[in-house]
Wavefront OBJ file of the C-alpha trace (Angstrom):
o trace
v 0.000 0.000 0.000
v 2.535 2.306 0.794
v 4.370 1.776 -2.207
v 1.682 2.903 -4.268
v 1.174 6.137 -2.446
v 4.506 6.954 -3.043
v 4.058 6.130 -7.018
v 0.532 7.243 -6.899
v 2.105 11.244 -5.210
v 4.448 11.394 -8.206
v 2.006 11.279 -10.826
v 0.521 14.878 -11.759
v -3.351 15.208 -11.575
v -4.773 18.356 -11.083
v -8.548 18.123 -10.653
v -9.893 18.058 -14.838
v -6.804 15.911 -15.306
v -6.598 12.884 -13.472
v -6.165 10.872 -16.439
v -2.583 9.518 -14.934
v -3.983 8.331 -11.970
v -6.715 6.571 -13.304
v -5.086 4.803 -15.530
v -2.096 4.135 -12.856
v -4.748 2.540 -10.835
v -6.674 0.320 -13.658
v -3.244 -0.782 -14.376
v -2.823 -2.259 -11.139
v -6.529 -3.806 -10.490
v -7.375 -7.366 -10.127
v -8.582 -8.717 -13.006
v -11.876 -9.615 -11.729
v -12.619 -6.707 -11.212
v -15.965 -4.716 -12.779
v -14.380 -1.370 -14.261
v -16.090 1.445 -15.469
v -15.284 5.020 -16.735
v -18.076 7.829 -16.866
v -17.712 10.571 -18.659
v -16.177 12.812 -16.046
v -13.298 11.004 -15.262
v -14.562 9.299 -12.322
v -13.344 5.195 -12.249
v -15.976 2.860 -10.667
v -14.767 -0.215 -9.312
v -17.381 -3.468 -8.813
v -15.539 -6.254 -7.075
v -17.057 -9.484 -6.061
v -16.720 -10.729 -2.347
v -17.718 -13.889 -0.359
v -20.945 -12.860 0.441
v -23.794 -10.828 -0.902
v -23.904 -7.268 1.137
v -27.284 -6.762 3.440
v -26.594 -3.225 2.217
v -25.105 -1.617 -0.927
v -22.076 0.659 0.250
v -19.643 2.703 -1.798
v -15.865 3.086 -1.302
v -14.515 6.881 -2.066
v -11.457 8.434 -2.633
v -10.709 11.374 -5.094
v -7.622 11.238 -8.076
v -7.512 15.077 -8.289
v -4.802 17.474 -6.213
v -4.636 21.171 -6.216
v -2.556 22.862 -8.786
v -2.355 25.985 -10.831
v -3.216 26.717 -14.724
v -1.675 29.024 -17.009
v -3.984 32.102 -17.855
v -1.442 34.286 -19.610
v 2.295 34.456 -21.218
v 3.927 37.754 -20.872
v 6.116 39.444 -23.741
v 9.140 37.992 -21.473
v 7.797 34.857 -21.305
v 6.513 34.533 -18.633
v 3.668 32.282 -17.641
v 0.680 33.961 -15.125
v -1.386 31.881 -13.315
v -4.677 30.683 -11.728
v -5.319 28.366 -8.890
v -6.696 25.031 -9.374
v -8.264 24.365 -5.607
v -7.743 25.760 -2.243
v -4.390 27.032 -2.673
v -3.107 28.909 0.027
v -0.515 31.984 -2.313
v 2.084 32.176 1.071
v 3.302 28.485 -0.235
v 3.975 29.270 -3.758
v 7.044 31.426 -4.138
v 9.933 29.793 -5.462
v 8.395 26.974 -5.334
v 9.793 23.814 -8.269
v 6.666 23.100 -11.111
v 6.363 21.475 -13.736
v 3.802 22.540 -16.631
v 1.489 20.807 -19.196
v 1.855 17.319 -20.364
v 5.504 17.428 -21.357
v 5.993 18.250 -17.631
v 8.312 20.977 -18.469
v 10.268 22.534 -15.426
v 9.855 25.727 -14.260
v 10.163 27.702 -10.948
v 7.217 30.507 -9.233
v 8.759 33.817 -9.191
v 7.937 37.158 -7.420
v 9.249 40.654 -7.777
v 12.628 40.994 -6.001
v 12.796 42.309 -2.740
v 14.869 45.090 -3.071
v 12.854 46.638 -5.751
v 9.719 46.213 -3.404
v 8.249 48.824 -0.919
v 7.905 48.971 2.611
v 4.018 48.491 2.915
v 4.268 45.580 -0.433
v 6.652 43.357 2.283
v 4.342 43.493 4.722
v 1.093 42.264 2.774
v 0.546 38.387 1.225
v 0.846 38.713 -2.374
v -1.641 38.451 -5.184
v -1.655 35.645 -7.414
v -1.121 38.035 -10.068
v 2.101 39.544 -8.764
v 3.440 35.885 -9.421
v 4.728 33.810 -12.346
v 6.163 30.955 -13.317
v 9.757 31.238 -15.314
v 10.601 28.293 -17.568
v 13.804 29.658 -18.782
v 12.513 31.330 -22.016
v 13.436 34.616 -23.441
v 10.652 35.717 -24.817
v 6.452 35.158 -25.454
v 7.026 33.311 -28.507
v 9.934 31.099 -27.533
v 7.661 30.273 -24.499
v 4.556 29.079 -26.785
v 6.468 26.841 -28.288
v 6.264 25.061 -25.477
v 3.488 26.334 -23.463
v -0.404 26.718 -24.555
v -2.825 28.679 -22.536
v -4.907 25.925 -20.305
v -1.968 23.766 -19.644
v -1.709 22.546 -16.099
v 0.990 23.127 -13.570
v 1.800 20.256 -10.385
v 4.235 20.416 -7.700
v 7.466 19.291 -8.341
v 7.007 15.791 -7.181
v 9.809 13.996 -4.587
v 8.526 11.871 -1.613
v 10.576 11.723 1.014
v 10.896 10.151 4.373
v 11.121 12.158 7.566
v 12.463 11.166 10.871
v 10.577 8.023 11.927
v 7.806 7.047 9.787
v 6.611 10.328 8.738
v 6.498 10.597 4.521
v 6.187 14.176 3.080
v 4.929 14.704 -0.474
v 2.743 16.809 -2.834
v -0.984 15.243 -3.114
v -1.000 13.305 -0.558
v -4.089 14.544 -0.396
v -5.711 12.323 -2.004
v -3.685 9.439 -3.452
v -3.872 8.220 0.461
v -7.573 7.487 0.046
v -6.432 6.107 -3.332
v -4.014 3.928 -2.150
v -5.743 2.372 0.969
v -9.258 1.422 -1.504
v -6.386 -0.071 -4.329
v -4.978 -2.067 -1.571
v -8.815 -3.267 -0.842
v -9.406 -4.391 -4.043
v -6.229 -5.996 -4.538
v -7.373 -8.311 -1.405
v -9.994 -11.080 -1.139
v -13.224 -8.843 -0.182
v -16.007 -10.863 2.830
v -18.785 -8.427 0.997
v -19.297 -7.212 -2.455
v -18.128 -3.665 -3.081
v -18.524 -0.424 -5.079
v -15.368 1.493 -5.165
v -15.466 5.061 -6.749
v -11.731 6.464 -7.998
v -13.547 10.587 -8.242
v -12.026 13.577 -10.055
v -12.236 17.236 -9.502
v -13.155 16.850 -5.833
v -10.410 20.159 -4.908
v -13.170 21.954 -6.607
v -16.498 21.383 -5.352
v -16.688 17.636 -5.371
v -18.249 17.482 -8.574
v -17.107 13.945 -9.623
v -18.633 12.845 -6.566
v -22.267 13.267 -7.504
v -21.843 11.981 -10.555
v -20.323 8.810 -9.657
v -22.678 8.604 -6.323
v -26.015 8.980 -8.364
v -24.506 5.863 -10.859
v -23.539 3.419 -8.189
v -27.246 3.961 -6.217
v -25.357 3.283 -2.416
v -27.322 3.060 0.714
v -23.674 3.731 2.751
v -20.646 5.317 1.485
v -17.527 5.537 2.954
v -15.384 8.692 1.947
v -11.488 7.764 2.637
v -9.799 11.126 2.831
v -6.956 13.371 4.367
v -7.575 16.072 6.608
v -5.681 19.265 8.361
v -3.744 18.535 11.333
v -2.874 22.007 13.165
v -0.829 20.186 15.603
v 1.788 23.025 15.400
v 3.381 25.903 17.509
v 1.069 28.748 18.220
v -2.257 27.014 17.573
v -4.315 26.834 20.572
v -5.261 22.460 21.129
v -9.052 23.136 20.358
v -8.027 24.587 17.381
v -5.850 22.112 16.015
v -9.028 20.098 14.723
v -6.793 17.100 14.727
v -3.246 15.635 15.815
v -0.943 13.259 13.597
v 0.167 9.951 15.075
v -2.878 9.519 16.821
v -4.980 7.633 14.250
v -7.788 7.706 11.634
v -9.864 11.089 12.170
v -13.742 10.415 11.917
v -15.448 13.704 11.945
v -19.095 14.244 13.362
v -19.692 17.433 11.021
v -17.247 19.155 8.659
v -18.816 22.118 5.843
v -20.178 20.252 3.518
v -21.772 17.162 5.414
v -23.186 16.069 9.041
v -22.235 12.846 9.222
v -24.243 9.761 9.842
v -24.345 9.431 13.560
v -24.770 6.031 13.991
v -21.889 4.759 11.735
v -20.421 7.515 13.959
v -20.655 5.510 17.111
v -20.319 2.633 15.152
v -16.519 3.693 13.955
v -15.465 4.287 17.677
v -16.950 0.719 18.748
v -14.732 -1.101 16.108
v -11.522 0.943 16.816
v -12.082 0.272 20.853
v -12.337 -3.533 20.116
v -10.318 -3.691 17.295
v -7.356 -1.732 18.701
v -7.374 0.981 16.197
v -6.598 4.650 17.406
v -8.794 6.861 16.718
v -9.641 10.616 17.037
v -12.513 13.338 15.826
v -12.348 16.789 14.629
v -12.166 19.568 17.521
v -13.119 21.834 14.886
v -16.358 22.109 12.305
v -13.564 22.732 9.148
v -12.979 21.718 5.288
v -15.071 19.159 3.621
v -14.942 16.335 0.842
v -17.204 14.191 -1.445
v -19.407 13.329 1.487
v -20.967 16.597 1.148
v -21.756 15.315 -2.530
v -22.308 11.750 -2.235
v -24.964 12.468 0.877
v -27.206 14.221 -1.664
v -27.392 11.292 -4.285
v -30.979 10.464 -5.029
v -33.158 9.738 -2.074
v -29.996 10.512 -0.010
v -26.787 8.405 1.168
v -25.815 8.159 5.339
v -22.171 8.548 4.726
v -18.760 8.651 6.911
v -15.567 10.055 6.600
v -12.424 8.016 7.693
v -9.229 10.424 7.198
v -5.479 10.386 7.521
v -4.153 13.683 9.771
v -2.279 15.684 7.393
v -0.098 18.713 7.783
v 0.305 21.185 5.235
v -2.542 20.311 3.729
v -2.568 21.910 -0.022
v 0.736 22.998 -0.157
v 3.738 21.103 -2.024
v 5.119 18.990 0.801
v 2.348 17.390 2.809
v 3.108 15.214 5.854
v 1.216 11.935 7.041
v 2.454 9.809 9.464
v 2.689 5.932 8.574
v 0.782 4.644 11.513
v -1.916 7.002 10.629
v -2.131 5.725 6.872
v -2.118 2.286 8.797
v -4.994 3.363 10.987
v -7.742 4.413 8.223
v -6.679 1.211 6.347
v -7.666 -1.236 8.823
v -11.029 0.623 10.411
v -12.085 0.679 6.614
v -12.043 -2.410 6.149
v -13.656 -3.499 9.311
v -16.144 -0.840 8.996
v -16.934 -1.895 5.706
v -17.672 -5.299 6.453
v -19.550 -4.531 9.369
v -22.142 -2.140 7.319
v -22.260 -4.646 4.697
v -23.473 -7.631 7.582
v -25.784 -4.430 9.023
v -24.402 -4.620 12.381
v -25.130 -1.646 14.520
v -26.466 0.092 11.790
l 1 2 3 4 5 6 7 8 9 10 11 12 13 14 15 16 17 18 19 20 21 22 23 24 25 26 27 28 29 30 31 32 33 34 35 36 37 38 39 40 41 42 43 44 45 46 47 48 49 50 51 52 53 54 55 56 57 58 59 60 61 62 63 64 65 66 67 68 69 70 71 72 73 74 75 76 77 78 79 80 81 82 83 84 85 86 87 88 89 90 91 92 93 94 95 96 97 98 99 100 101 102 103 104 105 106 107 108 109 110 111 112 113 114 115 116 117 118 119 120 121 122 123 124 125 126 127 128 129 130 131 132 133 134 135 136 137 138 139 140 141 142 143 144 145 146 147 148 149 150 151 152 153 154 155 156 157 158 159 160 161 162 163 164 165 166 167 168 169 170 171 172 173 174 175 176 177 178 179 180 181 182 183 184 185 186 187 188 189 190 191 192 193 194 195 196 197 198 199 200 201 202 203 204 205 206 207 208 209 210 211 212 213 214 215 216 217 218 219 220 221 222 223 224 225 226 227 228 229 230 231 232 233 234 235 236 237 238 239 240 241 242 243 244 245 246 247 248 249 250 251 252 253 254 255 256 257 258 259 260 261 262 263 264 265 266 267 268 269 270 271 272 273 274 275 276 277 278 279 280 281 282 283 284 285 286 287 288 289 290 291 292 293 294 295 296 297 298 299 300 301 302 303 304 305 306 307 308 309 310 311 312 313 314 315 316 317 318 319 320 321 322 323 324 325 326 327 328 329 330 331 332 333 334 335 336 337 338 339 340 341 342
């Protein structure tokens, strides 16, 4: 599983262009598997278990990460910029990209310093004070190369730090990704929907689309959240903490979550082991908020991995975390399928 996050994070995908990882992940499906691709983008995933299910319950995690797109080449060449998600600007400059489908290297710049004013240090830029340089001289050498639309990732690089932490770009959320490959790759008790969604980092539109097609009565949304675990934030404020397990939320923006799978995730991590934590604050949101809304309506949970840096090139998860929303997915999956507690 691991593994595959780490190839999964290297493979660009902003949300409209997730091709990569979709086809990264039919690649590497069983071939039993029931495979089928709307015309979004979104992958759904059938795959036959033991036992018939007493319900019908969906598996969801989205392909897409935040990124930028080119809006505009100057006369120098230079390549302006859009976000693609919740992009916080404070994280961009000088940060390593690489644009369109050649993946072409390039680097965010800002007016230097010392030609900047007193009161322009002190505010956050605007995303049009930025650009990306690619090394060319001029606007026509740079369309050569470059074509208005083309999208810009991270520079990726995963890396480990200190003791079981790994820090990459999109993370968020080739994790989910990752854990529901790993599912299918493995004999299942129940039969399974799985739903591979795009352009989630923009309203969760792949979501609904995919939700309303696979009719569930449950859905499971396997996702990454923010961990403010850091100096200066006050503990009720840090919404969650890494290294202390899968983070089930009871409300987030977009969804109130279904209170008795709720309870029900806390039962199975008390007997099963599993740490576990909630949300200390009502914050962000996913495909639940989507998925919830499908036809005559979908009780849904959220199972996510603590994340710092959420959004930002170099995201951090910790391994036993990753570890942690693996195994209460899978046990609350098959206990929603048998329609224990429920």
């Amino acid at each position: 599983m691991l593994e595959h996050l780490k190839e999964l994070c290297a493979l660009p995908g902003i949300s409209g262009r997730e091709q990569g990882v979709r086809s990264y992940i039919l690649d590497h499906l069983p071939q039993e598997c029931e495979t089928h691709c709307d015309a979004l983008g979104n992958l759904l995933v059938h795959k036959k278990g033991r036992c018939r299910p007493a319900h019908r319950l969906l598996l969801c995690a989205h392909m897409d990460e935040v990124g930028l797109i080119v809006n505009h080449i100057s006369s120098e060449g230079l390549l302006g910029f859009t976000c693609v998600g919740g992009i916080d600007v404070r994280v961009l400059i000088a940060r390593q990209v690489f644009v369109g489908a050649e993946r072409l290297p390039g680097v965010i710049g800002l007016k230097p310093v010392h030609l900047t004013k007193q009161e322009e240090r002190k505010k956050i830029p605007d995303i049009d004070d930025l650009y990306i340089d690619i090394g060319a001289q001029n606007a026509e050498e740079a369309k050569q190369f470059v074509r208005l639309g083309d999208s810009v990732t991270f520079r990726p690089g995963v890396r480990m730090l200190g003791e079981g932490v790994i820090e990459s770009k999109a993370i968020d959320d080739r994790m989910g990704c990752a854990v529901l490959l790993n599912m299918l790759r493995c004999d299942l008790p129940y039969d399974m929907d799985f739903a591979f969604t795009v352009q989630e980092e923009v309203g969760a539109r792949g979501a609904r689309a995919a939700a309303y097609a696979a009719e569930p009565e449950f859905a499971i949304i396997v996702e990454t959240t923010t961990a403010a675990d850091v100096i200066g934030v006050s503990e009720r404020d840090r919404v969650c903490e890494q290294g202390r397990g899968a983070v089930v939320p009871f409300m987030d923006r977009g969804a109130i979550y279904d209170r008795a799978l709720y309870e029900l995730a806390f039962d199975i991590a008390r007997r099963e082991e599993i740490p576990i934590q909630t949300k200390t604050k009502v914050a962000g949101g996913n495909d639940a908020g989507s998925v919830q809304e499908s036809r005559g309506g979908v009780r849904c949970i959220a199972v996510s991995a603590p994340c710092r840096y959420l959004h930002a090139p170099g995201v951090t998860v910790h391994v036993s975390d990753i570890q942690a929303v693996a195994k209460l997915t899978e046990k609350l999956a098959e206990e929603i399928c048998e329609g224990k507690g429920i």
